[in-house]
C-alpha positions as CSV (number, residue, x, y, z in Angstrom):
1,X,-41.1,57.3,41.6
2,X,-44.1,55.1,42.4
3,X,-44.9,52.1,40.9
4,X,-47.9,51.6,38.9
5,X,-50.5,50.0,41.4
6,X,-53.9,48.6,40.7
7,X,-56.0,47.6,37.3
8,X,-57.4,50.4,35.6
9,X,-60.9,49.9,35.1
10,X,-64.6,51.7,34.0
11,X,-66.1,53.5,36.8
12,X,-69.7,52.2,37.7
13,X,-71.5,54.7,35.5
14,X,-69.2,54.2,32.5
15,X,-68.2,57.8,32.4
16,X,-64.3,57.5,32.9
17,X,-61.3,55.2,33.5
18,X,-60.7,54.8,37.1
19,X,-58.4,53.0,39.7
20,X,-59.1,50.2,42.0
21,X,-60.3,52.6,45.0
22,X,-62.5,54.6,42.5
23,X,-60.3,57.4,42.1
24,X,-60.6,59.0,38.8
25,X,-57.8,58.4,36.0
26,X,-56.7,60.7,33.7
27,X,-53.0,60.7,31.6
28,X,-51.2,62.5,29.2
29,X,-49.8,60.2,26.9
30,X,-47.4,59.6,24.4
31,X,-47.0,57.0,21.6
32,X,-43.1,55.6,21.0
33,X,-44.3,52.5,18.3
34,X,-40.7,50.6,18.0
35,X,-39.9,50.3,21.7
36,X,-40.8,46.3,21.4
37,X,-38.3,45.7,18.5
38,X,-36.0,47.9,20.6
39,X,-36.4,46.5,24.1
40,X,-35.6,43.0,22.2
41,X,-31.7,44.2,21.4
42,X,-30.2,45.2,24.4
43,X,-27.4,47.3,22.4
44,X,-30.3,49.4,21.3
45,X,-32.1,49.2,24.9
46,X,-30.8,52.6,25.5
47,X,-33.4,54.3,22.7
48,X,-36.2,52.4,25.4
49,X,-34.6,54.0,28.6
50,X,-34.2,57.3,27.1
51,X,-37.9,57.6,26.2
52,X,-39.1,55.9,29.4
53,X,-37.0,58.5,31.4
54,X,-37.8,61.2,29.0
55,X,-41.8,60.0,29.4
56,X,-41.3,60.0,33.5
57,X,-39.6,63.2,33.8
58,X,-42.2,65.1,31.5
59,X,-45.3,63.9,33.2
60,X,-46.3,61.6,30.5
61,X,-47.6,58.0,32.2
62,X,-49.1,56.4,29.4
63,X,-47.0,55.2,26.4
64,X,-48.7,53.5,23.4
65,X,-47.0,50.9,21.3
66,X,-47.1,48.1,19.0
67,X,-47.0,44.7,20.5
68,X,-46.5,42.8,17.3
69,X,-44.1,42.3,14.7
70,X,-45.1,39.7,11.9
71,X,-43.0,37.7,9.4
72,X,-40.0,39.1,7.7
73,X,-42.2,40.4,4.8
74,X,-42.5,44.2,6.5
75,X,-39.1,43.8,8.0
76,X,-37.5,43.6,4.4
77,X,-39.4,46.4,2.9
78,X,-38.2,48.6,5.9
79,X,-34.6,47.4,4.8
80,X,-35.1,48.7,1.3
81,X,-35.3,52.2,3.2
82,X,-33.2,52.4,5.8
83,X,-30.7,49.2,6.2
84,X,-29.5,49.3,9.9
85,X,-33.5,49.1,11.2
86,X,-33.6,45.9,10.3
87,X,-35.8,44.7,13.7
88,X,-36.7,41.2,15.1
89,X,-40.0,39.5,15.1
90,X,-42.2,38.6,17.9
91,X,-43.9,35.9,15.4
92,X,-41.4,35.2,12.6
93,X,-44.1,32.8,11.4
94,X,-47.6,31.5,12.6
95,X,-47.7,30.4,16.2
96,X,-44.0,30.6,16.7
97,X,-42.4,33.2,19.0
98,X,-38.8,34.3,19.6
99,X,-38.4,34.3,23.5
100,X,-36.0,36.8,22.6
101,X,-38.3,39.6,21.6
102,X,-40.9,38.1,24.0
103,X,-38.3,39.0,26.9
104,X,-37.7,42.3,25.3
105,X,-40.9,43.2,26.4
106,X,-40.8,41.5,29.7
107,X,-38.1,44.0,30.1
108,X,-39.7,46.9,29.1
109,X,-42.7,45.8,31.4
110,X,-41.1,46.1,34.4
111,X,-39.5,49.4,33.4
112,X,-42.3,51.2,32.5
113,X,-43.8,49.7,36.2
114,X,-40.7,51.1,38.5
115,X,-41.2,54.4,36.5
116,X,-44.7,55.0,37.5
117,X,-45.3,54.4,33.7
118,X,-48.6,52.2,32.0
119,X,-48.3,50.9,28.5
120,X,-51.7,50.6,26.2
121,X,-50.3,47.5,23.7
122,X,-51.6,47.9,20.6
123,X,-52.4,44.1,19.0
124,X,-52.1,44.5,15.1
125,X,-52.2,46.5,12.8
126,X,-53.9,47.4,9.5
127,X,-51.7,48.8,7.8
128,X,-48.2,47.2,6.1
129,X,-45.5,48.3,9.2
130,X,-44.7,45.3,12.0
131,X,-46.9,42.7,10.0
132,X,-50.5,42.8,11.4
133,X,-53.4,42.2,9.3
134,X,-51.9,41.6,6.1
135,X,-49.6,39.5,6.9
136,X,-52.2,36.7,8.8
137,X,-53.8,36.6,5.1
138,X,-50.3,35.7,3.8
139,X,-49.9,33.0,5.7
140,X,-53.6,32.1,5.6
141,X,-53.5,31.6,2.3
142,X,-49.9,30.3,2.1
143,X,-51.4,27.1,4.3
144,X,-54.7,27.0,2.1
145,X,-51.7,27.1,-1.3
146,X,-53.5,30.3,-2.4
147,X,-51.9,33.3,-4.0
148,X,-52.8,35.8,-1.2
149,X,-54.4,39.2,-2.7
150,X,-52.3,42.1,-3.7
151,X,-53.4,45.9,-3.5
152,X,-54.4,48.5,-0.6
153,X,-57.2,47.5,0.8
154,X,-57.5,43.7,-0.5
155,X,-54.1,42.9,1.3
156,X,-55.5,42.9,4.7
157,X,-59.1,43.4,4.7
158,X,-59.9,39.5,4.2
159,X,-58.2,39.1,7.8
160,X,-61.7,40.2,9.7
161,X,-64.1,37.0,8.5
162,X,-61.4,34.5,7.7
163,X,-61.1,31.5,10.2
164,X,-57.5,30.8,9.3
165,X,-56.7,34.6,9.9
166,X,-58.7,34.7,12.9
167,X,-57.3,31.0,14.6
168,X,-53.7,32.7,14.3
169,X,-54.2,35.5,15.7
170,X,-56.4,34.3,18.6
171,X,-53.2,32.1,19.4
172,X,-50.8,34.8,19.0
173,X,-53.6,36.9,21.7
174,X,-53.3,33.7,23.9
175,X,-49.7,33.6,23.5
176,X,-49.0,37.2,24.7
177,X,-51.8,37.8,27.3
178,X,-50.8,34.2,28.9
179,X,-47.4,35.4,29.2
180,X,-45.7,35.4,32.4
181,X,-42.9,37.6,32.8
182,X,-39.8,36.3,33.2
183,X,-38.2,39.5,35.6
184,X,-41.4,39.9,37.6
185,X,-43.1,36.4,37.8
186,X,-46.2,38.0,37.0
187,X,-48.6,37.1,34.2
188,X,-51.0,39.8,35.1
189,X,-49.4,43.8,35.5
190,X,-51.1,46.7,36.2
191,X,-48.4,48.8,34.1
192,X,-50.0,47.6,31.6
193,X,-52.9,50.1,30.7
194,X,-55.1,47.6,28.9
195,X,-54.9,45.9,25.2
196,X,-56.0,47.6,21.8
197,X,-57.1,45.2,19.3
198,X,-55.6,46.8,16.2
199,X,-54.2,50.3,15.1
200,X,-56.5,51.7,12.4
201,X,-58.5,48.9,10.9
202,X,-61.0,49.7,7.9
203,X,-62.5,48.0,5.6
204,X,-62.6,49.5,2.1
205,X,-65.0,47.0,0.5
206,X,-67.8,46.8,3.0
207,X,-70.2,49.6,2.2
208,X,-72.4,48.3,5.2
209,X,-69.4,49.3,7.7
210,X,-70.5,46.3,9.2
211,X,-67.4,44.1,9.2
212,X,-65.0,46.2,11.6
213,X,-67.8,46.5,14.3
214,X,-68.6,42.3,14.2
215,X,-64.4,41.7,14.1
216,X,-64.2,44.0,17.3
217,X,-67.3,42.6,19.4
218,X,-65.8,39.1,18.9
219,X,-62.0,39.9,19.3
220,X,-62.8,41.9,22.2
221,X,-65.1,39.5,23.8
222,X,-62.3,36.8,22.9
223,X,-60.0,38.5,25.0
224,X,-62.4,39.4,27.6
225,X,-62.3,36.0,28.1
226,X,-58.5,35.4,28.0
227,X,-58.1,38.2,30.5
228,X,-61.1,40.3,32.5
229,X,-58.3,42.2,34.5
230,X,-57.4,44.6,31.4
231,X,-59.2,46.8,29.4
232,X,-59.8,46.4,25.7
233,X,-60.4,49.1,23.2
234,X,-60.2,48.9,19.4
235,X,-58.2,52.1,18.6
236,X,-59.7,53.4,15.0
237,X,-59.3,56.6,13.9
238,X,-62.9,57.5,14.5
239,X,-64.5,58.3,11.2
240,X,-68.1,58.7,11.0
241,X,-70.5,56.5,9.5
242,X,-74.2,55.4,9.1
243,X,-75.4,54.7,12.4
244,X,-75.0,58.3,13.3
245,X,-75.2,60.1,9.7
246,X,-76.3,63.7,11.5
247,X,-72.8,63.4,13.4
248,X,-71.1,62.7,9.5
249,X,-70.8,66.1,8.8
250,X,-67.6,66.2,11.1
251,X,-65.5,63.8,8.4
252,X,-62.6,65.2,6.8
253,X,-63.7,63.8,3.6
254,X,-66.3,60.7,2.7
255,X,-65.4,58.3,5.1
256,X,-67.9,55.9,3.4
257,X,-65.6,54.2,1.4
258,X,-63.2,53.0,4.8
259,X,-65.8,50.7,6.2
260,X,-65.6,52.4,9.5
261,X,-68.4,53.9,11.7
262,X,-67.0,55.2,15.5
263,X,-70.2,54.5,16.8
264,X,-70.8,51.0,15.8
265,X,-66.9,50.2,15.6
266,X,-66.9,51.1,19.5
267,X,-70.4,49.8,20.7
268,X,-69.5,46.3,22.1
269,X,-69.9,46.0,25.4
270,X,-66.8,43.7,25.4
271,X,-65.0,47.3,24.6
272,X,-64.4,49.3,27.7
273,X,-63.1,52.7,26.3
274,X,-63.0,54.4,22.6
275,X,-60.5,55.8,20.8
276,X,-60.1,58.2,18.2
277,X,-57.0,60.2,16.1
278,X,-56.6,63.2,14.7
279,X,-55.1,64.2,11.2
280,X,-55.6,66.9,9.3
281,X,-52.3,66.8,7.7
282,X,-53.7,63.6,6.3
283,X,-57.4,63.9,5.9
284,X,-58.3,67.0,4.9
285,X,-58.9,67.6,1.2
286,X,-57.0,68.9,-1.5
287,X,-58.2,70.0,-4.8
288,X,-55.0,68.9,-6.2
289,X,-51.2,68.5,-5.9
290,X,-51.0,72.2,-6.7
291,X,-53.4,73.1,-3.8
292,X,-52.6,75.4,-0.7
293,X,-52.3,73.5,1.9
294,X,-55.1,74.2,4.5
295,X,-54.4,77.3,7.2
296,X,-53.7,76.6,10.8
297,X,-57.0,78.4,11.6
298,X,-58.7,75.7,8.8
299,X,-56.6,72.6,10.8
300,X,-57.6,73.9,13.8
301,X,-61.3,74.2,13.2
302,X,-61.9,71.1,11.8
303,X,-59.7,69.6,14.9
304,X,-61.3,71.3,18.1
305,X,-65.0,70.1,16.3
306,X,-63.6,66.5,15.8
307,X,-62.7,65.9,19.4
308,X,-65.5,67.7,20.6
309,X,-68.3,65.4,18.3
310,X,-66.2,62.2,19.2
311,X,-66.6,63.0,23.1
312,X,-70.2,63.7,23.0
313,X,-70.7,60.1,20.9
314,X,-68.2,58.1,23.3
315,X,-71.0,59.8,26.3
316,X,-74.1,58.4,24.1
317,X,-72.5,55.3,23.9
318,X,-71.5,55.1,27.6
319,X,-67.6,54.9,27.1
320,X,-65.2,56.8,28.2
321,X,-63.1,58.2,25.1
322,X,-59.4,58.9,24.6
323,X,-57.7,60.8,21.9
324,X,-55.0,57.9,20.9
325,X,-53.0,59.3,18.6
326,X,-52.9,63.1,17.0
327,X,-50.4,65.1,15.5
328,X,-48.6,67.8,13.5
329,X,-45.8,67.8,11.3
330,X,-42.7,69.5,11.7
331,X,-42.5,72.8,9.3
332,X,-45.8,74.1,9.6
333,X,-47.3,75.7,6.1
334,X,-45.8,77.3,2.8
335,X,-43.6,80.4,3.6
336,X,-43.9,79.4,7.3
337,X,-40.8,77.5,7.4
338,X,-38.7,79.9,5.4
339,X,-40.1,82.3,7.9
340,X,-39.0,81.0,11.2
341,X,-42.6,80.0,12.0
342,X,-42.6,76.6,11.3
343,X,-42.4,75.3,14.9
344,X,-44.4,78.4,16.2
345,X,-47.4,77.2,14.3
346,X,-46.6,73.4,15.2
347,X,-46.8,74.7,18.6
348,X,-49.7,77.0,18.7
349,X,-51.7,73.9,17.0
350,X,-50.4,71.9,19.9
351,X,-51.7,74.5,22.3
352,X,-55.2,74.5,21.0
353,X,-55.8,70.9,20.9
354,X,-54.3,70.2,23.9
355,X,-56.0,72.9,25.9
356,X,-59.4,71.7,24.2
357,X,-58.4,68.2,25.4
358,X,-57.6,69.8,29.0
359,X,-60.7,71.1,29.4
360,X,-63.1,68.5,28.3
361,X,-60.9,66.3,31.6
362,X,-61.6,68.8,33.7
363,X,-65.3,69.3,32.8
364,X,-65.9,65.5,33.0
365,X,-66.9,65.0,30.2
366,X,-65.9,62.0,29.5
367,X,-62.2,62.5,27.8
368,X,-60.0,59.6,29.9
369,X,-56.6,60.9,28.2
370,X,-54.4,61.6,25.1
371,X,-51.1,60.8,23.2
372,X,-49.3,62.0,20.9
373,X,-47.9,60.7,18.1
374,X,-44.8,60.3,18.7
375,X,-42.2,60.5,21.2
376,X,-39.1,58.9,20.3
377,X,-35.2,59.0,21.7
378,X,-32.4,61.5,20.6
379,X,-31.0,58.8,18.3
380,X,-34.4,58.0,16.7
381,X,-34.7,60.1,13.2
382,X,-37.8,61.2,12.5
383,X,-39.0,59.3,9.3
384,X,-42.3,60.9,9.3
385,X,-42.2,64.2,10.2
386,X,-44.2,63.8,13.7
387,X,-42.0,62.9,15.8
388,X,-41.0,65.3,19.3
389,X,-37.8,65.0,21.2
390,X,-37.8,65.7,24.8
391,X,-34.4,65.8,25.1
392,X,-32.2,66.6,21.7
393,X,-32.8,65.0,18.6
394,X,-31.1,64.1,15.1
395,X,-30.3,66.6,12.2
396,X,-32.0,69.7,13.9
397,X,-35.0,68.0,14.6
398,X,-34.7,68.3,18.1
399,X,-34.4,71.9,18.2
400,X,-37.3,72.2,15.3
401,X,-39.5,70.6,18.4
402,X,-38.4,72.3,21.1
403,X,-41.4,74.5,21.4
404,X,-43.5,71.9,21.0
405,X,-41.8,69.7,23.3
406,X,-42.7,72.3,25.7
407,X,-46.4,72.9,24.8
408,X,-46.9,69.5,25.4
409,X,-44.8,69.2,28.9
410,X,-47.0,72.3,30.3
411,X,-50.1,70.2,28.8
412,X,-48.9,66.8,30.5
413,X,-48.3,68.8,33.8
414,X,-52.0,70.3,33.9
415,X,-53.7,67.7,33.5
416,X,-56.1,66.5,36.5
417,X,-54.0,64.7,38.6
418,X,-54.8,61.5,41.0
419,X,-54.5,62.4,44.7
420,X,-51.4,60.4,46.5
């Protein structure tokens, strides 16, 4: 297979990702968060390989995951759960980095390169898992001898305007962008799809949504300046807010009180693409714990009229758009599983979304790519629900995917392709 060649970039009229000879590019994606921690251990390499292989073979060529892992605060909670996952950290404390993990994903680098394979590294994050956001306030405050803040949103949401918070984490930006790989001898890689600042930031006490959109114009224009070979994106979820209230109606519930607004969060010009998810099985309201939960015809409307409003703002803007991370969770709705259905309906959701997604590429209207959430290895278990095995799985769960698996393969396979 052929090597990832050439820097992705935004084509002249900022209406889709391109390569270096101005060939359009388009990718069915996947995201596979752990493969950092995992690339780090090389018993455990072989969860990596299989989902690079299994990625390859499928037609998949991008593959999103974290590039962090923060203190050992996260790393313990995980424990509490499930004791073996107990995974190394990139930055076991501020501004200090275990070459070990960092040539975990030198690895993993040049891997995803001989396999034809990009990565889109995702920065930090803003919820609890691998560190991010909350943890920078820990130590900010640790250094400052402050008690750091305790509860959902307080935990993290000081990281945007603090300096301390900020210092760090340019430094750990530095640290990873200025990297040069220790297999390749390069410091600069085209298998690398571009950087995403941080996975799901919001902000739950500014009712301006102000505060994401400033953080992302100046971490992105930061890094800009650290590296003007990659692309940047901020990869939020996408919800809807004040500078485009007619486009609100589209929220899965009032966004208003996460901070975020897609078109402001997006709008640097220091951000080259935008991102979005997709969630009903999360987002959409329920009158209680006693509710139905929402048809597959209900999902699916809501769904096909949130990618289709998030492409149309992504064209206002002048950004090419990509669906980051989207999902559905194995056993489909009440009666469906006890039915045999479960998977069918998992499936058929895939189908829609996908094919909406397919068709938007085609059409040009702006939709860059998509990926899942998640692919993982056979040996992987599926904590969450979401996960898709390509190739078996643990406890069932591959065989509870399998028509999935292959909704997504025929999706992966159709979509436009670059010429040779």
């Amino acid at each position: 297979m052929a090597r990832a060649e050439g820097f992705v970039r935004v084509s002249p009229d900022r209406t889709r990702l391109e390569l270096p000879d101005g060939r359009p590019f388009y990718f069915a994606g996947a995201n596979c968060y752990y493969l950092l921690t995992r690339a780090a251990d090389p018993g455990l390499r072989h969860e990596c390989t299989r989902v690079l292989d299994d990625a390859a073979a499928a037609g998949i060529t991008v593959l999103r995951l974290w590039a962090f892992a923060d203190g050992d605060e996260w790393n313990a909670l995980q424990a509490a759960h499930n004791p073996p996952c107990l995974h190394p950290q990139l930055q076991p404390s501020p501004g200090r980095f275990d070459e070990r993990v960092f040539r975990g994903l030198d690895w993993l680098v040049a891997e995803a390169a001989a396999r034809g394979l990009r990565l889109l590294p995702v920065l930090t994050n803003y919820w609890q898992e691998y560190g991010g956001m909350r943890c920078y306030v820990r130590w900010a405050c640790a250094q400052r001898g402050q008690q750091p803040p305790t509860g959902e949103g307080e935990a993290a949401e000081p990281f945007y305007s603090d300096p301390d918070c900020q210092r760090m984490f340019h430094a750990a930006l530095h640290a990873l962008v200025h990297r040069t790989n220790s297999l390749t001898g390069r410091m600069d890689d085209p298998a690398i799809l571009g950087w995403a600042l941080a996975n799901e930031p919001r902000c739950a006490g500014d009712t301006s949504c102000a505060r994401v959109a400033l953080w992302a114009h100046h971490a992105a224009t930061f890094l800009k300046e650290l590296d003007p070979h990659h692309l940047v994106t901020l990869d939020c979820e996408g919800f809807l807010g004040p500078s485009t209230p007619a486009a609100c109606r589209a929220n899965p519930f009032d966004c208003a009180a996460s901070g975020c607004d897609f078109a402001s969060d997006c709008g640097s010009p220091a951000i080259d693409f935008a991102c979005c998810h997709l969630y009903p099985d999360h987002w959409l309201p329920r009158a209680g714990e006693q509710a139905p939960i929402m048809s597959l015809q209900e999902q699916l409307r809501f769904a096909l009229g949130w990618l289709d409003c998030h492409v149309e703002l992504s064209r206002q803007l002048g950004k090419p758009l990509v669906l980051s991370e989207f999902g559905k969770r194995r056993g489909g709705w009440p009666g469906a599983a006890a039915a045999g259905r479960g998977d069918e309906q998992r499936a058929e959701y895939y189908r829609q979304v996908l094919g909406a997604a397919l068709r938007h590429m085609r059409a040009g209207s702006g939709l860059a790519g998509w990926a899942f959430w998640m692919l993982a290895a056979p040996s992987y278990p599926d904590y969450d629900g979401f996960t898709v095995y390509f190739s078996g799985g643990p406890d069932g769960a591959g065989s509870g995917s399998s028509r999935t698996a292959g909704v997504i393969k025929e999706a992966a396979a159709a979509a436009p392709k670059q010429p040779p």
